[in-house]
C-alpha positions in Angstrom: 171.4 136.5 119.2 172.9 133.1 118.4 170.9 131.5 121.1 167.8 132.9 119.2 169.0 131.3 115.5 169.6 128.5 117.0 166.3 128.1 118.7 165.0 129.0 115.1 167.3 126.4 113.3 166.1 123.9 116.0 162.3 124.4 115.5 162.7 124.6 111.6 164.5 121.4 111.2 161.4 120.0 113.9 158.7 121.3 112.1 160.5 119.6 108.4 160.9 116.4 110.3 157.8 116.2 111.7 156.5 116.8 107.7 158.6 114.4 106.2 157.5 112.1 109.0 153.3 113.2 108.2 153.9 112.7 104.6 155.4 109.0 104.8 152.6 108.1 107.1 150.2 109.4 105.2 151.3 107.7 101.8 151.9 104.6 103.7 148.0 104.4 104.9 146.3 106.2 102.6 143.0 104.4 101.7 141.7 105.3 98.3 137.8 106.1 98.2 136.0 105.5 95.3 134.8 109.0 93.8 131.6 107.9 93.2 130.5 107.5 97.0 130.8 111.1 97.2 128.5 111.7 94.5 126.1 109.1 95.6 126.2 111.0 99.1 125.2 113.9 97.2 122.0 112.4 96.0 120.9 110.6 99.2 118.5 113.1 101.9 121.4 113.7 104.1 118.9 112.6 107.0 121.6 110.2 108.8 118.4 108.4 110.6 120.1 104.8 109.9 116.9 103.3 108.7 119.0 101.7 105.6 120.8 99.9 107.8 124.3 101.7 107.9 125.9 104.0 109.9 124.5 107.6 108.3 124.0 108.6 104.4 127.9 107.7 104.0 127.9 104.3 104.8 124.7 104.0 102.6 126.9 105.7 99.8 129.8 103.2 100.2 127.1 100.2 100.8 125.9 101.6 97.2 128.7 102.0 95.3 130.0 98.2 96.6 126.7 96.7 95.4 126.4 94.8 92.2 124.9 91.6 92.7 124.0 88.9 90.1 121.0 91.3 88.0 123.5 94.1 88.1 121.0 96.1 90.3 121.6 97.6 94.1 119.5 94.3 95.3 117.8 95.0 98.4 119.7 98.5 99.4 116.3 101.3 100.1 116.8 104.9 101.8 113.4 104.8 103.6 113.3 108.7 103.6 114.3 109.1 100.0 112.4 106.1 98.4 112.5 104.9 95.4 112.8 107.7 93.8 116.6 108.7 95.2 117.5 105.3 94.3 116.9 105.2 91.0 119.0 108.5 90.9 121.7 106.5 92.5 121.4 103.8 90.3 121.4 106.0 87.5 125.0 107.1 88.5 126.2 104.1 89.0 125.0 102.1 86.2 123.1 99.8 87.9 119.1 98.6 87.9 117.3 100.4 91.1 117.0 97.5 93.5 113.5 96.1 94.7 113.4 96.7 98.5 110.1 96.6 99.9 108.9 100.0 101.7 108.6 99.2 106.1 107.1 101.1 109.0 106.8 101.3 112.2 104.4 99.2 113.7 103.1 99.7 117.5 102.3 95.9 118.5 100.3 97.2 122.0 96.8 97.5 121.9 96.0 98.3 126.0 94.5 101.6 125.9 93.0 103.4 128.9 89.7 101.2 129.2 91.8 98.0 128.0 94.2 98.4 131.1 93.2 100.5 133.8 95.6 101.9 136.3 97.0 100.6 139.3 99.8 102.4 140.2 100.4 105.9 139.9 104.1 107.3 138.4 104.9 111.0 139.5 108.8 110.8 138.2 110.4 112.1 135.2 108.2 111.9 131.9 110.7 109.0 129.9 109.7 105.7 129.2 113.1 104.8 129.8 112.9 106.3 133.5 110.0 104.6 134.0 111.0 101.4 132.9 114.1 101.6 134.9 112.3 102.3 138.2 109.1 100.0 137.8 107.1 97.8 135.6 104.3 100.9 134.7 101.3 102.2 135.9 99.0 98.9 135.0 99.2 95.5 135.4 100.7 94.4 132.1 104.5 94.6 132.5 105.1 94.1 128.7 102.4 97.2 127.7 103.4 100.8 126.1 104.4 103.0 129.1 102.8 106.1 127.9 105.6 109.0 128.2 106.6 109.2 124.5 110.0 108.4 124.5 109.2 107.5 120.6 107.3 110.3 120.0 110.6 112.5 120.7 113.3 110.1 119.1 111.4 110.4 115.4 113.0 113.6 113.4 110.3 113.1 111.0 107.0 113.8 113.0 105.6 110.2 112.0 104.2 109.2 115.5 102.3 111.0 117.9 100.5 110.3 121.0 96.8 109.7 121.1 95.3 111.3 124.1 92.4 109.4 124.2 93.8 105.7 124.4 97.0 106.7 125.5 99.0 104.7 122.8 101.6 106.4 120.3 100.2 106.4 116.6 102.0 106.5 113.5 101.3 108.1 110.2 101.9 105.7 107.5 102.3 108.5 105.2 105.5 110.5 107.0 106.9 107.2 108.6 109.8 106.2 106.7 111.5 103.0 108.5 114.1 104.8 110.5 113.5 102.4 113.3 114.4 105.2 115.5 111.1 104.8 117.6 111.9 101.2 118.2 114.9 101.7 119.6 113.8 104.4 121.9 110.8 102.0 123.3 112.4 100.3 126.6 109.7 97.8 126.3 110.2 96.8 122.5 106.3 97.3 121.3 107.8 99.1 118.1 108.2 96.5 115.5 109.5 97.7 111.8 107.2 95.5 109.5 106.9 95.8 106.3 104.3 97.9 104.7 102.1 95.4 103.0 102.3 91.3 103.1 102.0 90.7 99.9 104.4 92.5 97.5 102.5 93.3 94.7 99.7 94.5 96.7 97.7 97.1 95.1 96.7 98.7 98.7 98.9 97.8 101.9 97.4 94.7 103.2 99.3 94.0 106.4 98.3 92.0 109.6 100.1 91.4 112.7 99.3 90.8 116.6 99.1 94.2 118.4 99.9 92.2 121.9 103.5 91.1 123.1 102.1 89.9 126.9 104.0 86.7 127.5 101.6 86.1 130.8 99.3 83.0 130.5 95.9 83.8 129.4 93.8 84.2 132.8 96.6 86.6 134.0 97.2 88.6 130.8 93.4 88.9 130.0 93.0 90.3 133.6 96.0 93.4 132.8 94.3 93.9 129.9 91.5 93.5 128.2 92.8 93.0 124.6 95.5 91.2 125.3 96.6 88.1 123.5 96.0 85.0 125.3 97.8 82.5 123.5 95.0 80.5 122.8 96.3 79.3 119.3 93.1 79.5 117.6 94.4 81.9 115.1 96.9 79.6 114.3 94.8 76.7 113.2 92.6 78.6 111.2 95.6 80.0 109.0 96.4 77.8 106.0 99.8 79.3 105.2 101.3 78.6 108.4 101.9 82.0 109.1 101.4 82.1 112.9 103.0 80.7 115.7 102.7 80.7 119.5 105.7 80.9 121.6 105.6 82.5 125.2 102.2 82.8 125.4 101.7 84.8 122.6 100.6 85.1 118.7 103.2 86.2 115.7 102.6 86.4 112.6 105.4 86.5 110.1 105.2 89.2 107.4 106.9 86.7 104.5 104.7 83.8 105.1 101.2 85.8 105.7 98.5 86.4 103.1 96.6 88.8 104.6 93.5 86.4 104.2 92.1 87.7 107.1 91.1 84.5 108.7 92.9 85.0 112.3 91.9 88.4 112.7 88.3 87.3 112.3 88.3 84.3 114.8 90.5 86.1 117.7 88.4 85.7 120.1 89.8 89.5 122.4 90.5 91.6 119.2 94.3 91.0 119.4 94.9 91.1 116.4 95.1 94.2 113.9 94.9 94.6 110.3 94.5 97.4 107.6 91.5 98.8 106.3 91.1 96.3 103.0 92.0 93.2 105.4 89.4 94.3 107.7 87.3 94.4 104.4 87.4 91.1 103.9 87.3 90.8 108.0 84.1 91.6 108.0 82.9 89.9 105.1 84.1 86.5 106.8 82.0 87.4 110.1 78.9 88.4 108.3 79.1 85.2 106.7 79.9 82.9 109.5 76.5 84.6 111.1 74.6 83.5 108.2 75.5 80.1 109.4 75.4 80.3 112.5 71.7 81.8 111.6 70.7 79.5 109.5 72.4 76.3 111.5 70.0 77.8 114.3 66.4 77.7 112.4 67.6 74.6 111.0 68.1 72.7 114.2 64.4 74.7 115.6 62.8 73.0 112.4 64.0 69.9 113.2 62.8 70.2 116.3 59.7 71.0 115.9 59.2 68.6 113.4 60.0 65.7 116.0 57.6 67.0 119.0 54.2 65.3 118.4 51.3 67.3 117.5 48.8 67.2 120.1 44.4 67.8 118.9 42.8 71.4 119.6 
């Protein structure tokens, strides 16, 4: 019996120590979290996707409630699955001016479909781009090219991107994507770029251009993988005025902050490389309607002349 209060005794004065000891270390570390984070939480879509930029809706909470830059707004801080409507509840709550982020997407920069970039090799493994990548270069002849499996198509919680059956190329719906960037980090071959939605920030429509190529092969070998392929010509380059374009590797990029969305390069790319939306094609097709006309009238000009010069000989 005393053997069994003392194993009692022994475990009680444990289980205080170990208290005591809990308590000290907790009062010593404690880290004091601002209230409000929880409440911003609260407001933000609980999604987690990481296309803000921090570590789930926490972090985007905590990146929130920290933020209070010079116009006393959130600055640059945008949940792409909330938009700005959640953030103007969050500034509300925090006392600040919604900030003025610009909306992105997911922007597939390959353009080899099935009669672009025939096959040449035949893959009978796992269905994952990432498998594939890991065991060979793909099924064509362009090593840089979309593999096909839909390793994107299964990474995006949102059902934004989809796979077309007919070209074999992933797809995105402008209208579901939200930014998440999860796509792009599921593509082993990096053609998923998060652009923004339009060029030009006030744009009443998105107006948005960018090279749907990434072969870095010279031109004879990347024309012969693919059909559409960017050769790295550098015509598109000269022709831009806003010195939007450059040409590294062997191919075309054009940066979102610098471009117009003049249309100019997608107009004089001479294999259809490069993409733009449907009121920069507008104005795409304006521009080659009009260089015909010259090209037209250059062409009964020079026939005049020509016939003006040869001497006219007597019936």
């Amino acid at each position: 019996m005393n053997v069994i209060l003392i194993a009692l005794i022994a475990l009680g004065a444990i289980g205080l120590l170990g208290s005591l000891l809990l308590y000290v270390v907790a009062k010593q570390f404690f880290v004091f979290e601002d209230p409000r984070v929880g409440q911003v939480e609260e407001l933000l879509p609980g999604a987690n996707c990481g296309g803000c930029g921090f570590p789930g809706c926490h972090g985007m909470a905590d990146a929130c409630v920290k933020a209070k830059d010079a116009d006393n707004s959130l600055g640059s801080l945008l949940c792409p699955v909330g938009g700005s409507e959640t953030m103007g509840k969050v500034a509300d709550v925090l006392g600040l001016e919604a900030g003025a982020a610009e909306p992105k997407l997911a922007v597939v920069r390959c353009n080899g479909n099935i009669c672009a970039r025939p096959k040449v090799a035949l893959y009978d493994g796992a269905k994952s781009c990432a498998v594939a990548s890991a065991t060979f270069s793909g099924e064509t002849a362009c090593a840089f090219g979309c593999l096909g499996l839909g390793d994107c198509v299964k990474a995006c919680q949102f059902d934004a991107i989809r796979m077309n059956t007919e070209t074999g190329l992933p797809e995105v719906d402008e209208e579901k994507c939200v930014a998440c960037g999860a796509c792009a980090k599921a593509c082993p071959k990096f053609v998923i770029e998060i652009r923004k939605k339009s060029a030009m920030a006030k744009a009443p429509a998105a107006k948005r251009v960018w090279v749907s190529c990434i072969n870095k092969d010279k031109g004879a070998a990347a024309r012969k993988a693919c059909a559409n392929a960017c050769i790295g010509c550098g015509k598109c380059q000269k022709v831009c005025k806003f010195e939007a374009i450059t040409v590294e590797g062997n191919v075309a990029f054009i940066d979102n902050e610098k471009c117009k969305a003049c249309g100019m390069c997608v107009s004089e790319c001479p294999t259809g490389a490069i993409h733009a939306t449907a009121p920069v094609m507008a104005v795409v097709e304006k521009l080659k309607a009009k260089k015909e006309a010259e090209k037209k009238a250059a062409a009964e000009a020079a026939a005049a002349a020509k016939a003006a010069e040869t001497p006219k000989t007597e019936a």
